[in-house]
Each structure stands twice: as structure tokens, then as C-alpha cells.
PDB file of N, H, CA, C and O in Angstrom:
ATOM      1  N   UNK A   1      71.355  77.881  99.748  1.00  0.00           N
ATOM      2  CA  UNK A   1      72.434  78.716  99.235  1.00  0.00           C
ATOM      3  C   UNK A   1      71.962  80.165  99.161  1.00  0.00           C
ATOM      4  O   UNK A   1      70.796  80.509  98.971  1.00  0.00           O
ATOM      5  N   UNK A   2      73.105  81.047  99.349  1.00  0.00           N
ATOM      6  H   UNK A   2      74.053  80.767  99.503  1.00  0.00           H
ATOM      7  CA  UNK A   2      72.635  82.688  99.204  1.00  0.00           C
ATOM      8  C   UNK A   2      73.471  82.579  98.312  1.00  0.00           C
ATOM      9  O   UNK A   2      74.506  81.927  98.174  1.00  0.00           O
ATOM     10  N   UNK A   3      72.409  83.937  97.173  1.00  0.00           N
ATOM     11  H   UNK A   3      71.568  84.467  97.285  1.00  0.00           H
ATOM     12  CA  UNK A   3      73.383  84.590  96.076  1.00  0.00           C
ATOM     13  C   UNK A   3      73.535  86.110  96.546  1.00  0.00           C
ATOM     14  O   UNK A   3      72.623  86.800  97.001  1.00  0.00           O
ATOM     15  N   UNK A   4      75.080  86.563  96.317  1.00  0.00           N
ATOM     16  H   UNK A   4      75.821  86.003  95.947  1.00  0.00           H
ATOM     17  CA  UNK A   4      75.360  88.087  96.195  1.00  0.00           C
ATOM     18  C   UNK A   4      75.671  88.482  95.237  1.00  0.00           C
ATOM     19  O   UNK A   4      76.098  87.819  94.292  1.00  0.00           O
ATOM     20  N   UNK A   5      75.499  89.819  95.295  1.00  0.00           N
ATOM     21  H   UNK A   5      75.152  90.357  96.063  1.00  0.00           H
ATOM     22  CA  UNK A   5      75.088  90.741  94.290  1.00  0.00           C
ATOM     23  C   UNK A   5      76.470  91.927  94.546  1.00  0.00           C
ATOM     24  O   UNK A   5      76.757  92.300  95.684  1.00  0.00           O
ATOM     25  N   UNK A   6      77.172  92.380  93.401  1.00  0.00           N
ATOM     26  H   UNK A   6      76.940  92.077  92.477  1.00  0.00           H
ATOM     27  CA  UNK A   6      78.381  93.125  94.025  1.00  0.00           C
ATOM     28  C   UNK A   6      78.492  94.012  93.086  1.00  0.00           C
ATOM     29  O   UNK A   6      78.266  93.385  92.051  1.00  0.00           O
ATOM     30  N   UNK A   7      78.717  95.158  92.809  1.00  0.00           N
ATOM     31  H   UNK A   7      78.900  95.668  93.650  1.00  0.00           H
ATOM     32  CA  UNK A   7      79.579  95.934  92.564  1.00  0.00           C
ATOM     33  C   UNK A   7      80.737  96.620  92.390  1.00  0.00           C
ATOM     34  O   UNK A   7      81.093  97.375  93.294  1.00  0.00           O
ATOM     35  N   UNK A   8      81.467  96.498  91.307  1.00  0.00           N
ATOM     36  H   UNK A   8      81.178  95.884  90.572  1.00  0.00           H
ATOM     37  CA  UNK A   8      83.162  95.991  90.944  1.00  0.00           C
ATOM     38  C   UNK A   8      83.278  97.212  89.942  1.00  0.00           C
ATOM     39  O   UNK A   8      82.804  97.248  88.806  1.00  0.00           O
ATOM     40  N   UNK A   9      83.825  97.963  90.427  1.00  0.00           N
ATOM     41  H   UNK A   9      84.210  97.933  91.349  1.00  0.00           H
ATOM     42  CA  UNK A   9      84.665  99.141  89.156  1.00  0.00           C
ATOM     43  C   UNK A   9      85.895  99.099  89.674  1.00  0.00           C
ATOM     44  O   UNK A   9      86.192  99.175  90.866  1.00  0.00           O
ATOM     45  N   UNK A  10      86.606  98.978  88.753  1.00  0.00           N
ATOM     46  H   UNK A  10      86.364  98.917  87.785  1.00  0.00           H
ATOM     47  CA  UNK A  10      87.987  99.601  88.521  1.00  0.00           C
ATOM     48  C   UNK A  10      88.409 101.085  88.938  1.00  0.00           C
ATOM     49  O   UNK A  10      89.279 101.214  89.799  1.00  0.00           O
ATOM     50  N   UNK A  11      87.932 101.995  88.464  1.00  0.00           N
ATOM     51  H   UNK A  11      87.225 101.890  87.765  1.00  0.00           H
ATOM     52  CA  UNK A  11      87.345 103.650  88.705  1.00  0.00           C
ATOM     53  C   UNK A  11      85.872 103.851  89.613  1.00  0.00           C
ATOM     54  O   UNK A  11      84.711 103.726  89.221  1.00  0.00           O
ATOM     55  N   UNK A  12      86.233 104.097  90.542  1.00  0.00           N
ATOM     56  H   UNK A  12      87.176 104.198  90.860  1.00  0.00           H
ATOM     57  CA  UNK A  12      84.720 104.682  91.456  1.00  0.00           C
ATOM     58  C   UNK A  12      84.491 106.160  90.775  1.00  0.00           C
ATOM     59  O   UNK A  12      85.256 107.119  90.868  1.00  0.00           O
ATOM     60  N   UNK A  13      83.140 106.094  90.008  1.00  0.00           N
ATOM     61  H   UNK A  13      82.518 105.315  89.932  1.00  0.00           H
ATOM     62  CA  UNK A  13      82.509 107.569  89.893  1.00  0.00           C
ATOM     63  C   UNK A  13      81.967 108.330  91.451  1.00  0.00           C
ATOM     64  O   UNK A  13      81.943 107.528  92.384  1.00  0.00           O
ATOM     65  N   UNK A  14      81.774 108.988  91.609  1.00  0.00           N
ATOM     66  H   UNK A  14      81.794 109.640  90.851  1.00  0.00           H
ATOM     67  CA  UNK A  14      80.958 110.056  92.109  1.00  0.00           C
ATOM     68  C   UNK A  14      79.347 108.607  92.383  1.00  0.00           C
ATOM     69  O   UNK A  14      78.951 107.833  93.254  1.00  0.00           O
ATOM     70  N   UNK A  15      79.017 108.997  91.118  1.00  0.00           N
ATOM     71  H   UNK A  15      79.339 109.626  90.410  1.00  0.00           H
ATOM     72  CA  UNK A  15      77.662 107.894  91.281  1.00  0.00           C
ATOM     73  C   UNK A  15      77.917 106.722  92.101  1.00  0.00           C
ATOM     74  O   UNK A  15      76.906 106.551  92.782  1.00  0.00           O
ATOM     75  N   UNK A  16      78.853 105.764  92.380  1.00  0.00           N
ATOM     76  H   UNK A  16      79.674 105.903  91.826  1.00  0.00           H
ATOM     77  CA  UNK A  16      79.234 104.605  92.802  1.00  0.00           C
ATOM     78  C   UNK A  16      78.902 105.024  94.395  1.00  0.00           C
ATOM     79  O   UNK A  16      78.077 104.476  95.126  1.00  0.00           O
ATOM     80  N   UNK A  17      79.985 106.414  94.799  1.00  0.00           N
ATOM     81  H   UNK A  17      80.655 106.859  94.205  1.00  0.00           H
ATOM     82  CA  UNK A  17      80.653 106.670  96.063  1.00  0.00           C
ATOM     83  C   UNK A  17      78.928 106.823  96.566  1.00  0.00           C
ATOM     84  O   UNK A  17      78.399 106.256  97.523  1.00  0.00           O
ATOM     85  N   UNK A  18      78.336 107.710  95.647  1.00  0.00           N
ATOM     86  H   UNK A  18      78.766 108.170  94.870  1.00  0.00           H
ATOM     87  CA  UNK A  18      77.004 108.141  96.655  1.00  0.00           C
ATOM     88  C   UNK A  18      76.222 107.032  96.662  1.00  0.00           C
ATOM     89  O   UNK A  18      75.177 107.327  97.241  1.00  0.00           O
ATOM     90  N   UNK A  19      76.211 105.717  96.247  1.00  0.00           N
ATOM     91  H   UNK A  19      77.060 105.477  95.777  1.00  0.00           H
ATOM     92  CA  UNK A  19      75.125 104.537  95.968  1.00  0.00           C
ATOM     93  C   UNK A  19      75.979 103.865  97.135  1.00  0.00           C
ATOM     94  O   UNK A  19      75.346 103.602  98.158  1.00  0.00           O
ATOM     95  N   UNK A  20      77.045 103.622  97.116  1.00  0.00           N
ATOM     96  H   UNK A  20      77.559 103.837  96.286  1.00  0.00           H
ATOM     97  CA  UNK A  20      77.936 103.028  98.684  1.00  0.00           C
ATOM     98  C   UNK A  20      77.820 103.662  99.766  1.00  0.00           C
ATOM     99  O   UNK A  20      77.955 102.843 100.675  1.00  0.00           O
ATOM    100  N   UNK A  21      77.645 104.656 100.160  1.00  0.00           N
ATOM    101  H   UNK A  21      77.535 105.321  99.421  1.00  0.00           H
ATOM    102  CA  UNK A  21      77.230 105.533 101.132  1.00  0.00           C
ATOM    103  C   UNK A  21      75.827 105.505 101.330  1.00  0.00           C
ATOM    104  O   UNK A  21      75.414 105.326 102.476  1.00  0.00           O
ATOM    105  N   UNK A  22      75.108 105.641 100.488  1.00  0.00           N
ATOM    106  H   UNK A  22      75.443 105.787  99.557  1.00  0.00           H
ATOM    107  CA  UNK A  22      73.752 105.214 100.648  1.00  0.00           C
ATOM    108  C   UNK A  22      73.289 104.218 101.604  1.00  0.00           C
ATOM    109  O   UNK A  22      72.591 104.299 102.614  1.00  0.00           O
ATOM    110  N   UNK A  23      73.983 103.066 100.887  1.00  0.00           N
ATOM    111  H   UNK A  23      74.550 103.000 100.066  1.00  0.00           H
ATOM    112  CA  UNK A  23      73.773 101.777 101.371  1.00  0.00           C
ATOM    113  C   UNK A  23      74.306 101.763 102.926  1.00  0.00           C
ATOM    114  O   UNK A  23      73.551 101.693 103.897  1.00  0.00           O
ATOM    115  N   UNK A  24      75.976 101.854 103.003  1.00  0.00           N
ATOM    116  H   UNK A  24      76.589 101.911 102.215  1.00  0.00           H
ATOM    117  CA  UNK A  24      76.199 101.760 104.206  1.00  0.00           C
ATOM    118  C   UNK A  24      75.624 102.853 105.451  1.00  0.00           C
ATOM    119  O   UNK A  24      76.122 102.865 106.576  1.00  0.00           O
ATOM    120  N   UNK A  25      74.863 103.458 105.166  1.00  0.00           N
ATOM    121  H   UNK A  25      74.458 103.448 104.251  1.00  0.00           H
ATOM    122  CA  UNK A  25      74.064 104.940 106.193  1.00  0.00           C
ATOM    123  C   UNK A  25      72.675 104.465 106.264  1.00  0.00           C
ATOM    124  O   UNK A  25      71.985 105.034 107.110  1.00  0.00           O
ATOM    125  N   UNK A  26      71.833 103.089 105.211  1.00  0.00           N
ATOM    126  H   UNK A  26      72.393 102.627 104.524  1.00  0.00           H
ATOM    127  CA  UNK A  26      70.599 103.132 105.617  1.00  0.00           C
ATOM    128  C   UNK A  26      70.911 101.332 106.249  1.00  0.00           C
ATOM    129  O   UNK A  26      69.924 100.655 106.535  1.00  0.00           O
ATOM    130  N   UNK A  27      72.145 100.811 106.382  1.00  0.00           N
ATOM    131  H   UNK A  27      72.947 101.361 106.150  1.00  0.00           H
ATOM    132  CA  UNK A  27      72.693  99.909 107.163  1.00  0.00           C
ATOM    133  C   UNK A  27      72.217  98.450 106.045  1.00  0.00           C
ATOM    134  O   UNK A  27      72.325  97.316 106.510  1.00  0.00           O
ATOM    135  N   UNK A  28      71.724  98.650 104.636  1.00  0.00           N
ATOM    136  H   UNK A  28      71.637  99.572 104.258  1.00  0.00           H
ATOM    137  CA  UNK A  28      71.888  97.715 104.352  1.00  0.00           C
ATOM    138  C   UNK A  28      73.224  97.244 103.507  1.00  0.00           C
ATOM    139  O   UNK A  28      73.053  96.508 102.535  1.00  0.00           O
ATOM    140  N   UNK A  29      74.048  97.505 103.733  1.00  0.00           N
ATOM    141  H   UNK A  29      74.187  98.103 104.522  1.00  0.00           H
ATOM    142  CA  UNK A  29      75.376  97.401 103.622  1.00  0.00           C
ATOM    143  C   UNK A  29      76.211  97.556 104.940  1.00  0.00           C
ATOM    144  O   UNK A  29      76.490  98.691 105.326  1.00  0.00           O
ATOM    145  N   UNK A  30      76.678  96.287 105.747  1.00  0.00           N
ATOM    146  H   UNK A  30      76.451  95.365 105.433  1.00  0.00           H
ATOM    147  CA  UNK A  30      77.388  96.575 106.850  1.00  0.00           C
ATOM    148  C   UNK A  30      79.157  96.190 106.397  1.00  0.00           C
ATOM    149  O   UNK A  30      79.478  95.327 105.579  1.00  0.00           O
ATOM    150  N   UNK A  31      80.027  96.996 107.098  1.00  0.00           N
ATOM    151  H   UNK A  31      79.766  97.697 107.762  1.00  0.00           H
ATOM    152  CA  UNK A  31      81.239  97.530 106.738  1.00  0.00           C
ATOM    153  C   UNK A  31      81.825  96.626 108.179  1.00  0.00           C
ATOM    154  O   UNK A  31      82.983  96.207 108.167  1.00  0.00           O
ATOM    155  N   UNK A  32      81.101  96.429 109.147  1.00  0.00           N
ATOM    156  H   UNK A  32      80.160  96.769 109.157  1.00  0.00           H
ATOM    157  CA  UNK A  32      81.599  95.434 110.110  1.00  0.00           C
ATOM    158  C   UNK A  32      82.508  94.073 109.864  1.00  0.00           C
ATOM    159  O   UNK A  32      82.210  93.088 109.189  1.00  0.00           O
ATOM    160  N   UNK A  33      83.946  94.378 110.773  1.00  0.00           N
ATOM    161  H   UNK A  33      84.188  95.178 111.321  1.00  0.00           H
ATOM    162  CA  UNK A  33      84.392  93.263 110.695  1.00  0.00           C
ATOM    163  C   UNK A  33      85.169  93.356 109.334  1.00  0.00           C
ATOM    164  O   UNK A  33      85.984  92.434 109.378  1.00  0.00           O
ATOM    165  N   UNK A  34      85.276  93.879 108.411  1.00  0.00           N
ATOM    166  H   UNK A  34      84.614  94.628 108.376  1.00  0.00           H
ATOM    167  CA  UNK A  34      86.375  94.586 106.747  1.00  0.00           C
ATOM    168  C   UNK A  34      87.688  94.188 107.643  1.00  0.00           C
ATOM    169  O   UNK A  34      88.250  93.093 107.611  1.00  0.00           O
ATOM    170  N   UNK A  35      88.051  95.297 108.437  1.00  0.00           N
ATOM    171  H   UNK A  35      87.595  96.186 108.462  1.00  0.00           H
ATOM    172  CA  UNK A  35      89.400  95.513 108.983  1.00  0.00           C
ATOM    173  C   UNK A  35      89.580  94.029 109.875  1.00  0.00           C
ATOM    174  O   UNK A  35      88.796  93.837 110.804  1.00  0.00           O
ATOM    175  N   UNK A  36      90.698  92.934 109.544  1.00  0.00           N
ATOM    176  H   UNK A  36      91.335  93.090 108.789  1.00  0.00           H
ATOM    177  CA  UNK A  36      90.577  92.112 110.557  1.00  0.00           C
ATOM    178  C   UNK A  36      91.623  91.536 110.990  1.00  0.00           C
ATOM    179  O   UNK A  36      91.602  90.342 111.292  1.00  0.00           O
ATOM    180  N   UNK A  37      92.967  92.465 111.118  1.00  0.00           N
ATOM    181  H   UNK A  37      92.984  93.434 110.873  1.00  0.00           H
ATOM    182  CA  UNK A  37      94.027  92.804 111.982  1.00  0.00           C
ATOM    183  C   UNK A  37      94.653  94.067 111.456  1.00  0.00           C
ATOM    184  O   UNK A  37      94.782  94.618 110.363  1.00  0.00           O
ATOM    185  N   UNK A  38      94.976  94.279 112.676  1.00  0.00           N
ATOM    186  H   UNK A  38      94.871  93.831 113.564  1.00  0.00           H
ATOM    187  CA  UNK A  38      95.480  95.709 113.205  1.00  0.00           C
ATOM    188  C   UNK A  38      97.149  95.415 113.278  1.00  0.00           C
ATOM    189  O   UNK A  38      97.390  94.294 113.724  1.00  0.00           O
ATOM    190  N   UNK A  39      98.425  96.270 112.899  1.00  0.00           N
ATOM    191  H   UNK A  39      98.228  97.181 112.537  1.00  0.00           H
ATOM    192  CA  UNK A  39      99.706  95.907 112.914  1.00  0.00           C
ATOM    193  C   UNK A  39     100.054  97.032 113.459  1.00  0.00           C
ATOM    194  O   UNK A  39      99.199  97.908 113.336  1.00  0.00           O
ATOM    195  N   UNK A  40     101.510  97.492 114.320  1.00  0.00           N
ATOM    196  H   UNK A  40     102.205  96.781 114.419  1.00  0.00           H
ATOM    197  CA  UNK A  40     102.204  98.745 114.396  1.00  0.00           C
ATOM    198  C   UNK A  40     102.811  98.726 113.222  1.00  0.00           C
ATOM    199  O   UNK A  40     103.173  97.650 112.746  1.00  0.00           O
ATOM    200  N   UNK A  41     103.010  99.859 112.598  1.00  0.00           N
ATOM    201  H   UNK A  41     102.716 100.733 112.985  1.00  0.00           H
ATOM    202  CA  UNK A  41     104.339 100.413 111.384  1.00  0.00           C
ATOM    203  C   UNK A  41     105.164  99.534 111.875  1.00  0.00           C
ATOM    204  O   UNK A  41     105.245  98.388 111.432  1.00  0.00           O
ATOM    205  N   UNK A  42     105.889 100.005 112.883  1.00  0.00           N
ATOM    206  H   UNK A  42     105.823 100.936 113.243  1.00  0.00           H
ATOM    207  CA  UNK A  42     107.051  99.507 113.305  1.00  0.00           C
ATOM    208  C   UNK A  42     107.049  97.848 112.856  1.00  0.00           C
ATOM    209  O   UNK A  42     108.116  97.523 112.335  1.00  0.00           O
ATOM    210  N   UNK A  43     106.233  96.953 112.946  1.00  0.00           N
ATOM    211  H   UNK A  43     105.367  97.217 113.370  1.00  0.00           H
ATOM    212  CA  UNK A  43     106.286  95.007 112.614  1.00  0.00           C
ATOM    213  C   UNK A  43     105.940  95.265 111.398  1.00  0.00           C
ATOM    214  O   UNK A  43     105.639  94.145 110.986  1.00  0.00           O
ATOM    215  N   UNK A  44     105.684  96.419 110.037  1.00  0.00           N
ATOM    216  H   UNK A  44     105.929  97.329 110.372  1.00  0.00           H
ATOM    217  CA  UNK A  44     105.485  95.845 108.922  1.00  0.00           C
ATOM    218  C   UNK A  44     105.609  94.868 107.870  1.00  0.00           C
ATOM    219  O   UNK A  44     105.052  94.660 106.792  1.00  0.00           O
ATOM    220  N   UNK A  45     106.589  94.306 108.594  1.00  0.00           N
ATOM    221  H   UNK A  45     107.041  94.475 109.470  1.00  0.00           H
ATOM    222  CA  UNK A  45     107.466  93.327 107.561  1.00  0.00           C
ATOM    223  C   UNK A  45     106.609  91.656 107.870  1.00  0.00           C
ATOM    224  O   UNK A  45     106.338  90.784 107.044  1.00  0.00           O
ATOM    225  N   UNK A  46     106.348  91.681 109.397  1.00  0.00           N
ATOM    226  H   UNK A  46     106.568  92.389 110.069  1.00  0.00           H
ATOM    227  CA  UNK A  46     105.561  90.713 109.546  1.00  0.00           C
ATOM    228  C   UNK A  46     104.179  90.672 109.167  1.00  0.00           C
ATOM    229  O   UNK A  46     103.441  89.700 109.008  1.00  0.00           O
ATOM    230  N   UNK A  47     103.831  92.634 108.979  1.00  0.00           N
ATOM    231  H   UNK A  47     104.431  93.424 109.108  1.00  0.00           H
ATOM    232  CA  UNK A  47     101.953  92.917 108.904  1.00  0.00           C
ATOM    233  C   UNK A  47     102.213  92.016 107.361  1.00  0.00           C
ATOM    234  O   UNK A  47     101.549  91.016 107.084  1.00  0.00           O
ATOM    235  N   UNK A  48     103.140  92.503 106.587  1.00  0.00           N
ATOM    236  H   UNK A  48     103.679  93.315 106.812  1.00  0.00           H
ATOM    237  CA  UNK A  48     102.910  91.831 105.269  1.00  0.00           C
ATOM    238  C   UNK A  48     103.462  90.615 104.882  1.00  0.00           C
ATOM    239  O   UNK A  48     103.732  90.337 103.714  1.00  0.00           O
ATOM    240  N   UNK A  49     103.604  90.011 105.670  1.00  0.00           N
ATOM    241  H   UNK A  49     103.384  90.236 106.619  1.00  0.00           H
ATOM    242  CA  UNK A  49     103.499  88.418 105.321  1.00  0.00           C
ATOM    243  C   UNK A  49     102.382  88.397 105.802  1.00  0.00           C
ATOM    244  O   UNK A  49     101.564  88.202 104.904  1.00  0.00           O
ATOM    245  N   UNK A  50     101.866  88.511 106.891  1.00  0.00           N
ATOM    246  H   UNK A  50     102.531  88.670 107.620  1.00  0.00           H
ATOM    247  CA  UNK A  50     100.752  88.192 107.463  1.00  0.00           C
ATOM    248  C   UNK A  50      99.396  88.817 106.568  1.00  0.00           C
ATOM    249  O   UNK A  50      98.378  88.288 107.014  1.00  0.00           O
ATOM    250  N   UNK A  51      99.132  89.619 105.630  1.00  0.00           N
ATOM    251  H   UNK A  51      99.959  90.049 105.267  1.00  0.00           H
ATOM    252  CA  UNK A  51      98.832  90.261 104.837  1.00  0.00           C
ATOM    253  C   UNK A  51      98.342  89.386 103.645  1.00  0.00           C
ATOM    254  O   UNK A  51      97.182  89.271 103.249  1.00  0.00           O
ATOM    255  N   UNK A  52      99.292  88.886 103.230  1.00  0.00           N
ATOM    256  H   UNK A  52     100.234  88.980 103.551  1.00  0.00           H
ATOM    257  CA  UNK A  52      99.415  88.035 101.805  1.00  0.00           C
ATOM    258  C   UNK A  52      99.371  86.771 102.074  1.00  0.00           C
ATOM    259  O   UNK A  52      98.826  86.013 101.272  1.00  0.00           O
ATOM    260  N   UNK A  53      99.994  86.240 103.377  1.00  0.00           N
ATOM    261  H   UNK A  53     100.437  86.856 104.029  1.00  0.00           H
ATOM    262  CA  UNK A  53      99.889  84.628 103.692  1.00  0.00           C
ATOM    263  C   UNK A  53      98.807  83.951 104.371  1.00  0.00           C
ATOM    264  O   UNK A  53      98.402  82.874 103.935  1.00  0.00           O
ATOM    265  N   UNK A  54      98.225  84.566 105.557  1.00  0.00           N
ATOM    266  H   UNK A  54      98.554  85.441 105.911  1.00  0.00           H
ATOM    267  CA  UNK A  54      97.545  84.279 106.360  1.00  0.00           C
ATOM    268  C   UNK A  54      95.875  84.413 105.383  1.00  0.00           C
ATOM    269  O   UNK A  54      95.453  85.541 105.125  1.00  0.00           O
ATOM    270  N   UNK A  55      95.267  83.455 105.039  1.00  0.00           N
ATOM    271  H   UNK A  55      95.610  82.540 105.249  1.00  0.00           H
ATOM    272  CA  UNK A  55      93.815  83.039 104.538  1.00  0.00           C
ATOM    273  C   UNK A  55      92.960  83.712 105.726  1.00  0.00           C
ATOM    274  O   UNK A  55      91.756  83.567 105.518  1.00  0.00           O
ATOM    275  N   UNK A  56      93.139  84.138 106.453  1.00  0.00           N
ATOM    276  H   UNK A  56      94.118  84.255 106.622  1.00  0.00           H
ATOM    277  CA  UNK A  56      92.003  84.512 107.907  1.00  0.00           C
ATOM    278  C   UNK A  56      92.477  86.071 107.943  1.00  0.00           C
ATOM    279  O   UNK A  56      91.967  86.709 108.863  1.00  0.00           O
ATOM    280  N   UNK A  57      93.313  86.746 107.146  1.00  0.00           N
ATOM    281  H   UNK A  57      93.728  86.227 106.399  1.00  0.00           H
ATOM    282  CA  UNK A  57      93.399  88.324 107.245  1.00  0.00           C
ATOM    283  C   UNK A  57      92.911  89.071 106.250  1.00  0.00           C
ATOM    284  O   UNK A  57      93.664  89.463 105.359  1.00  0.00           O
ATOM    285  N   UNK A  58      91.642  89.361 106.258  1.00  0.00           N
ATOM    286  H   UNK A  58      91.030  89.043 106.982  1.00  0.00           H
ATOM    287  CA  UNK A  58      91.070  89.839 104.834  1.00  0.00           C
ATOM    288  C   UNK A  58      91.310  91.357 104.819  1.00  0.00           C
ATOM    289  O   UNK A  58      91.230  91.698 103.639  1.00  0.00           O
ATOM    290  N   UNK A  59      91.570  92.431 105.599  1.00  0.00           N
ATOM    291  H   UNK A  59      91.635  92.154 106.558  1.00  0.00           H
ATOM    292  CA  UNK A  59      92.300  93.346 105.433  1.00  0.00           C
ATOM    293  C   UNK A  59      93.077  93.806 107.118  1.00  0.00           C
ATOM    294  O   UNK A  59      92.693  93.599 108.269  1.00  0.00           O
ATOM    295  N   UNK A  60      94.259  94.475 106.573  1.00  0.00           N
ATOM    296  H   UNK A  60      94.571  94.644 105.638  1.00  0.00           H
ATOM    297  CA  UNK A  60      95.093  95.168 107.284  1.00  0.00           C
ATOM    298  C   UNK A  60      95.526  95.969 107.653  1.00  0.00           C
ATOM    299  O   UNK A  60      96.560  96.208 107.029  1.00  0.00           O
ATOM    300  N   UNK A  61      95.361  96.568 108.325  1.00  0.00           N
ATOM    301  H   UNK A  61      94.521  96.373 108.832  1.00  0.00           H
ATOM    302  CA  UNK A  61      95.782  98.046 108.662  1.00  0.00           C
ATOM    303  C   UNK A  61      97.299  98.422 109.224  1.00  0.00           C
ATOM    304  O   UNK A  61      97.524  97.778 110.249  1.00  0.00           O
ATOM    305  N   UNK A  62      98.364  99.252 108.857  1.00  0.00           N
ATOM    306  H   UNK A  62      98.182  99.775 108.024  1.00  0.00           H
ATOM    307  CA  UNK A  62      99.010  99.765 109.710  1.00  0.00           C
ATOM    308  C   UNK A  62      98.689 100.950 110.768  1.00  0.00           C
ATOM    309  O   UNK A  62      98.321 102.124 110.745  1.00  0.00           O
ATOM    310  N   UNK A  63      99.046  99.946 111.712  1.00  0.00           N
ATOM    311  H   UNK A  63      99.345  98.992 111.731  1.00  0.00           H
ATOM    312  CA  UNK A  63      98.670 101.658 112.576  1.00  0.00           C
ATOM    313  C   UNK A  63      99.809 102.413 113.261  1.00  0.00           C
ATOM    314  O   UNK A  63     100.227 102.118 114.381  1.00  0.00           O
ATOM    315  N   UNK A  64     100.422 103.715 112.272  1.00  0.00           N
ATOM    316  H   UNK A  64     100.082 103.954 111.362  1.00  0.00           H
ATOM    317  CA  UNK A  64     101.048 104.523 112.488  1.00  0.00           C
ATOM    318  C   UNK A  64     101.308 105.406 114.021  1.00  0.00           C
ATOM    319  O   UNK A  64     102.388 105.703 114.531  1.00  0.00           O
ATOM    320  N   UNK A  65     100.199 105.633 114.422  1.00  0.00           N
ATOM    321  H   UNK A  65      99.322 105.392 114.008  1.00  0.00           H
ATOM    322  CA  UNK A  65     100.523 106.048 115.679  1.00  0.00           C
ATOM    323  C   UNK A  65     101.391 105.394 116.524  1.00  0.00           C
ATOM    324  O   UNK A  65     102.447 105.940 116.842  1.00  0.00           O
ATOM    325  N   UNK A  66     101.124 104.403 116.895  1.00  0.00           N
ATOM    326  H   UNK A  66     100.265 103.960 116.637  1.00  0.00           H
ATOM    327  CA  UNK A  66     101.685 103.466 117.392  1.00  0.00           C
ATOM    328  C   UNK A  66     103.407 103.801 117.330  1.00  0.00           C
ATOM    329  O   UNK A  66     103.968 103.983 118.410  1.00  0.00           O
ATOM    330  N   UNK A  67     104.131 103.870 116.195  1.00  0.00           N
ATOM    331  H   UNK A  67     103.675 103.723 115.318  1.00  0.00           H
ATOM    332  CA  UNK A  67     105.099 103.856 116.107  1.00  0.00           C
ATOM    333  C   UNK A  67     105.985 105.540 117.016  1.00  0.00           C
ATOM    334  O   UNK A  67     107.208 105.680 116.996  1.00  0.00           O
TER     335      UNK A  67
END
């Protein structure tokens, strides 16, 4: 078994942002793979079912250009 270790504020200080940046710039924090579907504006209605329903979409992006 692995244990993780996390960091949870409600309010990000200043201190938080530069200890997260830290991490993700000396790569022991990888940000790979966060985003894991992409929607046009235009299908929002499906991005957010797909958003809230789908167990395999851990975040979502609209992507505005697109539209």
C-alpha cells in the first residue's frame, strides 16, 4: 500500500501558491493527466453531465475557442 500526503485549504495563502509551485517546477509534484476531457462551449450541457456523472472525468475543461 502507498500513503499520500495532501494539502487541503479552503483559502490558498501566498505561502501555499509558492510551496505548489515549488513542488510542481522541481517535478516532484506532477500536474499530468488533472485535465481529462476537453468539451466545446458550444456541448456544455453534455460537458456537464459528463462532468458530474461520468466516474472516469476527474476534471473538465470548456474550451471556448472552439465555439
Amino acid at each position: 500500500m502507498k500513503e499520500a500526503r495532501m494539502r487541503i485549504a479552503a483559502e490558498w495563502t501566498p505561502e501555499d501558491m509558492r510551496t505548489t509551485r515549488s513542488l510542481v517546477e522541481s517535478g516532484a509534484l506532477s500536474l499530468d493527466n488533472l485535465i481529462s476531457h476537453i468539451a466545446p462551449a458550444s456541448d456544455a450541457a453534455t460537458a456537464y453531465a459528463t462532468a458530474f456523472e461520468d466516474p472516469d472525468c476527474l476534471k473538465l475543461v470548456l474550451d471556448w475557442e472552439t465555439t
